[in-house]
C-alpha positions in Angstrom: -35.3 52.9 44.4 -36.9 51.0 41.4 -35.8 48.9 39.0 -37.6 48.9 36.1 -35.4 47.9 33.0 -32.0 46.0 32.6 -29.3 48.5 33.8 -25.6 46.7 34.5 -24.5 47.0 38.2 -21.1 46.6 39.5 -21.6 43.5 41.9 -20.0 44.2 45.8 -16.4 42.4 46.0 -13.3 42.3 48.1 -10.4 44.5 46.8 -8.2 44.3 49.7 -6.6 40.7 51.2 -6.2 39.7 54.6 -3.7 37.1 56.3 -4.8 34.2 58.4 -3.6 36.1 61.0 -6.6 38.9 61.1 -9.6 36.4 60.7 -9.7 35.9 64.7 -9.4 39.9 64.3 -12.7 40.6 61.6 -14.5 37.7 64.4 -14.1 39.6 67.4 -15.7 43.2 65.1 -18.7 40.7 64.4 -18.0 40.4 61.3 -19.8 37.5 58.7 -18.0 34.7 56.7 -18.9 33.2 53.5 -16.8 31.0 51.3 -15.0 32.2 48.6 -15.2 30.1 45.7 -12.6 29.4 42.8 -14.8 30.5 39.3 -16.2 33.6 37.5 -18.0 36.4 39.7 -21.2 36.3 37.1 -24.2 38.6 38.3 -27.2 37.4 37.3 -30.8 39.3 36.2 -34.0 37.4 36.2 -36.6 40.2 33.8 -40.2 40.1 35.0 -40.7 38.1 31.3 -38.1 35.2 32.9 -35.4 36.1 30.7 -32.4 35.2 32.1 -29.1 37.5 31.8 -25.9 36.6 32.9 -22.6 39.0 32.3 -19.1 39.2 33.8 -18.3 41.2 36.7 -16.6 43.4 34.0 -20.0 44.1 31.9 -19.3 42.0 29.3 -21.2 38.9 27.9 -19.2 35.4 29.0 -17.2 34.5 25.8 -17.5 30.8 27.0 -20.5 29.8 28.6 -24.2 29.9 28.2 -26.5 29.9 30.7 -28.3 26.2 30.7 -31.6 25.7 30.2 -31.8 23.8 33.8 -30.8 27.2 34.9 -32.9 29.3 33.4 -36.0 27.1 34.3 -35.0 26.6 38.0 -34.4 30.6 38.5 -37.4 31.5 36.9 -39.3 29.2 39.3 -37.2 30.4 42.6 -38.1 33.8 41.4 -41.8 33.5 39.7 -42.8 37.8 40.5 -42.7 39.4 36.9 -40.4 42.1 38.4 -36.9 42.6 37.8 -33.9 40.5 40.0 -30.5 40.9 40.2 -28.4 38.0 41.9 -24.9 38.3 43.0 -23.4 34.4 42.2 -20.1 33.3 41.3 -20.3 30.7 38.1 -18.5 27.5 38.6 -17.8 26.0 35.7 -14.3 25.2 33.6 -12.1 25.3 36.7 -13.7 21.9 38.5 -15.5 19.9 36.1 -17.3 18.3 39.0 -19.2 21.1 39.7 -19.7 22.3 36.2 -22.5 25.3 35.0 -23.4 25.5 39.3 -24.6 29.1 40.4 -23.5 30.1 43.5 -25.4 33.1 45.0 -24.0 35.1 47.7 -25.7 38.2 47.7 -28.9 39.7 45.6 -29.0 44.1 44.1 -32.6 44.2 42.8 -35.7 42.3 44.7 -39.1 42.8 42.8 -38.2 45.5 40.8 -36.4 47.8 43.8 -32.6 48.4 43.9 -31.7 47.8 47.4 -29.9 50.6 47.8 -28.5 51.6 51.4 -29.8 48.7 52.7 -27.3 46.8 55.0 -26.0 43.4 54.0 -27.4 41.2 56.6 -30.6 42.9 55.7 -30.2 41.5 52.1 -29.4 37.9 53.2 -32.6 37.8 55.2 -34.6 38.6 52.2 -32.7 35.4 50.4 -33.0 33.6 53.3 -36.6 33.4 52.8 -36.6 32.3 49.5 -33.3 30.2 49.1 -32.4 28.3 52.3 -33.0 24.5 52.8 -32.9 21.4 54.0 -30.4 19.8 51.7 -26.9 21.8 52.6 -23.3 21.2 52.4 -20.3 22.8 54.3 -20.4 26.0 52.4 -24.6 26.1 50.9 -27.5 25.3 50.4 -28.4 23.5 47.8 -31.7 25.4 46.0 -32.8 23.2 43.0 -33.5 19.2 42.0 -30.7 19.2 39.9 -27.8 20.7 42.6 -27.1 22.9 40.1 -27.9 26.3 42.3 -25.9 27.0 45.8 -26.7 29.6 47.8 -24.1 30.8 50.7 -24.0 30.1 53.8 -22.9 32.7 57.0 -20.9 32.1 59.4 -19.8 34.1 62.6 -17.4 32.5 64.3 -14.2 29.5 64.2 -13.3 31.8 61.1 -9.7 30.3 61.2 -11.0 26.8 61.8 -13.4 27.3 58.9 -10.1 28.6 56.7 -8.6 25.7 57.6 -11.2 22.9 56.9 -10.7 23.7 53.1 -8.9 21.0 51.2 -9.7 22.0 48.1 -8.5 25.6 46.6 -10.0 24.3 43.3 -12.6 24.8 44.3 -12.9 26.8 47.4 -10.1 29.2 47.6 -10.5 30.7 50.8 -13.1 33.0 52.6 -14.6 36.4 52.1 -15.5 38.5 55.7 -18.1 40.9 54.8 -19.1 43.6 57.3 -23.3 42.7 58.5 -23.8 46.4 58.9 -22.2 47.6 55.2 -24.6 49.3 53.5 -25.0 49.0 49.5 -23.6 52.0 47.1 -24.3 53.1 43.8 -22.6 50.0 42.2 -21.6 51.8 39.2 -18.1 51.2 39.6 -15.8 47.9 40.9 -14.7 49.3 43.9 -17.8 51.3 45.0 -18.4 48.8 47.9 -15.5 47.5 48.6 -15.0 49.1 52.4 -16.9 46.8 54.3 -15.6 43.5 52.9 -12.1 41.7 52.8 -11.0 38.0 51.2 -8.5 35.9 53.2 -7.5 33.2 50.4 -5.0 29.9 50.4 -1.8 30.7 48.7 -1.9 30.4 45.0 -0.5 30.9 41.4 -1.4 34.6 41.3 -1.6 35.5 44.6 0.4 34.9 48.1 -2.8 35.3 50.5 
């Protein structure tokens, strides 16, 4: 389906949270794990001119962050095509000054100017995987520019309640989100739209018990 000017779509998140108890549970269905970090679902769209655009997860512009020019460059050089681009990322910024204005991608809508619609979403993190993964990792990513400014998730398939536990830090990493391999991508013109095949399992916190 193409792509072909700036249109806002709804980014794929949990709705529903799981106890520790059903990790071993989503593992045994085959299910994928990424980590779920503590700072502002922020899709991001990369125009075939390099203009970056970066919203909330609610369609609206961030009242308290611009995108850095670091940014800006290192995207338009990870993705040079002059097509459209649509990253799923979570912003890190005022909730853990040490990773301040860091982009963490975890999923991607729009490559070269076609909506991935229907398309599953292991197939979507093989087409990243091409483009984003390297040699210079951490627990959770990889890390995609000079500056270690731009993470991009890692997947895991199995220890899910080892990996749960490892955390140390719900500053920064609040828990985990198990995302179905064989979910296929909807409409993404509302919040929930595809919500069905994922789930968040998250350390007790202020807001929320699991």
């Amino acid at each position: 389906m193409k792509y072909n000017d700036f249109k806002f779509l709804f980014p794929p998140r949990p709705e529903h949270a799981v106890a520790t108890a059903l990790l071993k549970f989503y593992e045994r269905r085959g299910w994928l794990a990424q980590f779920k970090k503590n700072g502002t679902n922020s899709p991001v769209w990369i125009s075939p001119k390099k203009e970056i655009i970066s919203m909330t997860r609610h369609n609206e512009q961030h009242k308290a962050w611009k995108m850095t020019e670091h940014l800006k460059e290192e995207l338009a050089q990870l993705f040079p095509e002059k097509k459209w681009f649509m990253l799923c990322a979570e912003l890190l910024h005022n909730k853990n000054a040490t990773v301040k204005n860091t982009l963490y991608i975890y999923d991607v809508l729009v490559w070269k100017g076609e909506f991935l619609f229907d398309t599953t979403f292991l197939e979507r993190q093989q087409i990243l995987d091409e483009r984003l993964i390297t040699n210079v990792e951490a627990q959770s990513h990889y890390v995609c520019d000079s500056g270690g400014k731009i993470w991009y998730a890692k997947r895991f398939n199995k220890d899910f309640k080892a990996l749960f536990l490892s955390i140390r830090d719900p500053k920064l990493d609040e828990g985990l989100v198990l995302k179905d391999p064989e979910g296929r991508l909807r409409s993404c013109r509302s919040a929930t739209d595809n919500s069905s095949w994922q789930v968040k399992c998250r350390h007790p916190g202020k807001h929320y018990q699991f």
